[in-house]
N, C-alpha and C positions, 0 to 999 in steps of 0.2 A: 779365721776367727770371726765369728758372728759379730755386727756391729753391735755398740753398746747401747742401750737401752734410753728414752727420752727420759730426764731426766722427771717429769711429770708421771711416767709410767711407775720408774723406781719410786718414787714417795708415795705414790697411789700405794704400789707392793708393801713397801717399809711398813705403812698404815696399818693396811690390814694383819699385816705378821703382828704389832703391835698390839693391834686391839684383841688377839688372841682369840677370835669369836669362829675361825673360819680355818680350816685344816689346810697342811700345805698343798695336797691335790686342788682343791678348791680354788686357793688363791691362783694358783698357776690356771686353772684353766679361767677363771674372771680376767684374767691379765693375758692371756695368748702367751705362754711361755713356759719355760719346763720348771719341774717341780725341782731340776737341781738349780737350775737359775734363782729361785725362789729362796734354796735353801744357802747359795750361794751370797747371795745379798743381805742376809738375817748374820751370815757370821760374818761380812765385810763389814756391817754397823754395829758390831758387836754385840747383838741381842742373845743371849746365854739360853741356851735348849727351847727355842720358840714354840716347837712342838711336840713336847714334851707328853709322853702316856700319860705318865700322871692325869692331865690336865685332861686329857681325853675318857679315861678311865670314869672320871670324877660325873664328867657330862651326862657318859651312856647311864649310868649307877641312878642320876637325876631324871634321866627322860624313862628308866625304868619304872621307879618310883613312881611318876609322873603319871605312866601308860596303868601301871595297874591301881592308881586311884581313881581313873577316868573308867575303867574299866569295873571296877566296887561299885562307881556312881552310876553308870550302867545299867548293872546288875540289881543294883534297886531299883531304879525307877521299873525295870522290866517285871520284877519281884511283883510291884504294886500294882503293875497289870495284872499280872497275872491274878493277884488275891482280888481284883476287881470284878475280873471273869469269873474266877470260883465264884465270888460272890451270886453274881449272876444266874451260873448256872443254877448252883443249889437253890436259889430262889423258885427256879422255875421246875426240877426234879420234880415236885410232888403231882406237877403235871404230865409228865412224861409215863411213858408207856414202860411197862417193865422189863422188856427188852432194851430199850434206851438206857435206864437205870442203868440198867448192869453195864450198858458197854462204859457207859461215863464214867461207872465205879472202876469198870480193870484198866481203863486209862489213865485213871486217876493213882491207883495201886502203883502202873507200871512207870509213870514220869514218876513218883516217888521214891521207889527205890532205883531209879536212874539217877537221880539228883543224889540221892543217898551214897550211891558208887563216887559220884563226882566229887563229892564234898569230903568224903574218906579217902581222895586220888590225892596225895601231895606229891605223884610223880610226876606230874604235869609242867605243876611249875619248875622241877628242879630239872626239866628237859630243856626247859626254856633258861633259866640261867646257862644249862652248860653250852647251849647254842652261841647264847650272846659271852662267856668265856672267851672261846670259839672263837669267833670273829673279831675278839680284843687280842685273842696272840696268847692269851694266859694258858 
């Protein structure tokens, strides 16, 4: 029988199971000790389903959310470069050579209806939900 645990160790653990911020893998490897030990101590103080899906489920759902507004804010500020360079460019077309014109034109054509595919894809993102499904267990 492994010897038992200082008792500063255990409250350190008790803590964090408490505070609910940190998974039980986590806690055990912050503390040097097994994840049943961990799990062990949560029902000797009677804490009721410490780490509970639920409560996991709720997090990833939030850092989703989270990821693809960061990802919107992004996507504009890139957006406003980008209309700054068009800006640009056209400014200076009328000096360009007519060979130039045109390539700038079918580059222009061809990002366009790329972006036009992109913006008509909503399988993209429901690849990326059933990923992160996936890795919830669901």
């Amino acid at each position: 029988m492994p010897p038992r645990l200082p008792d500063d160790t255990r409250r350190a653990i008790l803590d964090d199971i408490r505070a609910g911020t940190k998974s039980r893998g986590q806690i055990a490897r912050d503390h040097d000790v097994s994840t049943t030990t961990v799990s062990n101590l949560a029902k000797a103080d009677g804490i009721e389903e410490p780490f509970s899906r639920e409560r996991t489920q709720k997090a990833t759902a939030a850092a989703v959310a989270d990821s693809a507004s960061e990802r919107a804010a992004i996507a504009l500020e890139t957006l406003k470069g980008a209309r700054a360079a068009l800006q640009q460019m056209l400014a200076a077309l009328p000096e360009a050579s007519a060979r130039d014109a045109a390539v700038a034109f079918g580059i222009m054509i061809d990002k366009h209806r790329a972006l036009d595919r992109y913006d008509a894809d909503t399988q993209g993102l429901t690849a990326v939900d059933a990923w992160l499904k996936a890795m919830m267990g669901e």
